[in-house]
C-alpha positions, 0 to 999 in steps of 0.5 A, a space after each residue: 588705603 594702607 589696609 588695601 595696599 597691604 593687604 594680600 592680592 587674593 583676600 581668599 587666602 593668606 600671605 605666609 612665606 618664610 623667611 627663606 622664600 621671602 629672600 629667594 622673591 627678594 633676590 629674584 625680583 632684584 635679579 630679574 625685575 630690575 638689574 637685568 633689564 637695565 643691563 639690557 638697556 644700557 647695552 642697546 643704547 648706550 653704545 655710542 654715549 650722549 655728548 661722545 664725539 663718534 667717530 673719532 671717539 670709538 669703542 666706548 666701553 661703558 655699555 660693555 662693563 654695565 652689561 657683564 658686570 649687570 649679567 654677572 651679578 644677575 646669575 649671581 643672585 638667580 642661583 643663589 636665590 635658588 639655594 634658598 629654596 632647594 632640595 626643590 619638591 620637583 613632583 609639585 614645581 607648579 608653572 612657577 618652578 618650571 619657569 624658573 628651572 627653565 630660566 636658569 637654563 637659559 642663563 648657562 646657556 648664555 654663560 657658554 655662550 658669552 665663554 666662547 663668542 670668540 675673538 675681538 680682532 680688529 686694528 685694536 688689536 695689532 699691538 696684542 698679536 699682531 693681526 686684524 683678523 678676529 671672530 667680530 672684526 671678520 663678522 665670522 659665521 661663528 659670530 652671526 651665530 652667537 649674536 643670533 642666539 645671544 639676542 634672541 635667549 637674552 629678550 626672550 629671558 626678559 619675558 620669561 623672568 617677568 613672566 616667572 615672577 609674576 606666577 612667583 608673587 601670585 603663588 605667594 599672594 603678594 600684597 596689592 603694593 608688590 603688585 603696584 611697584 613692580 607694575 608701575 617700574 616695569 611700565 616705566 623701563 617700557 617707556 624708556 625703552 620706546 623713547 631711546 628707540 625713538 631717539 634713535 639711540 640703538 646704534 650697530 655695535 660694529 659701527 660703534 666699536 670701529 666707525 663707519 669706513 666700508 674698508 672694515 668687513 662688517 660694514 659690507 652687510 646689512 643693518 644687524 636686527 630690528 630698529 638698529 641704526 648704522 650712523 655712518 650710513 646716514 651720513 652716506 645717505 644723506 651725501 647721497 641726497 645732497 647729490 641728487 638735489 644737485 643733479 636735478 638743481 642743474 637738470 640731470 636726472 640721478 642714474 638708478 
């Protein structure tokens, strides 16, 4: 069994990597394989904790911190990890390279992005310059944009992260138990995934941040992106129920 676990994937060749390419693997799994899709994960569902008393305790910053802090260190490890490889041989990238040449382009991008998404607003933020008005608070044309793009570059950089580590460790003939472990922990995230999901755990940053009142303009649209739950709209829904049960209890029908 050990022999098998550590032998290399395809037995027709061999496992030799320096210590160079080893460590830019290392970073790269680190950075890509684990920290980034748990910052991820902590910023679906961990707006609203478990046991916080929403909505009078609002604006909890904890997924906030977890997701930059995560993010920061992942563009960290991704550039120097290819440090450790560079000058590059860019007439023989392989699927491999231009995977991760193309990943690190997706991570200025959200660097840019995450730079210039704009101002908070908001009532918080009448002790700072006196004004409500603010690129999240207004839901602002900019903002719809930035979240759009953020949302859609940052799942899609999950997929090609793993994707490029995946051609990374076949490139390099990883032994079987590389091959397990990171298998194994990718199914489990899959699974934690689908459990906070179904537990209803991805909340509207919005509603998080300043609750459920229809005076704050970003409650006056729509439910924001797949799966996504607006609490304060069950709760108004569920008073609508209630309503309706009362009308037909005293024999009026509910107006449509």
């Amino acid at each position: 069994m050990w022999e098998w676990l550590l032998s290399p994937i395809d037995a027709t060749r061999a496992h030799e990597v320096g210590a160079y390419i080893s460590w830019h693997g290392r970073l790269m799994v680190l950075a890509w394989g684990v920290l980034a899709p748990m910052a991820v994960l902590i910023a679906r569902y961990f707006k609203i904790l478990p046991g916080q008393d929403w909505p009078k305790q609002r604006d909890s910053q904890v997924w906030w911190r977890s997701h930059w802090i995560g993010q920061s260190v992942v563009v960290a490890l991704s550039f120097g990890a290819l440090a450790l490889v560079m000058p590059a041989n860019f007439t023989n990238l392989g699927w491999h390279g231009i995977m991760g040449y193309g990943l690190l382009m997706i991570v200025i991008i959200q660097v840019l992005l995450g730079v210039f998404r704009g101002s908070k607003g908001g009532p918080t933020a009448l002790d700072k310059d006196g004004t409500t008005h603010g690129h999240h608070y207004d839901m602002t044309p900019w903002r719809l944009m930035f979240e759009a793009v953020h949302k859609t570059l940052g799942y899609g950089a999950l997929a090609l992260g793993m994707a490029t580590i995946l051609f990374g460790m076949w490139k390099a003939n990883a032994p079987v138990w590389m091959w397990l472990v990171i298998g194994s922990w990718w199914i489990a995230l899959i699974a934690l995934f689908m459990l906070l999901q179904k537990r209803g755990m991805a909340v509207d940053t919005y509603q998080a941040i300043w609750g459920h009142d229809p005076a704050h303009p970003g409650n006056q649209r729509p439910p924001p992106g797949w799966g996504v739950r607006r609490p304060g709209d069950k709760q108004e829904e569920v008073t609508d129920v209630r309503s309706d049960r009362g009308d037909r209890v005293r024999g009026h029908r509910p107006q449509l």
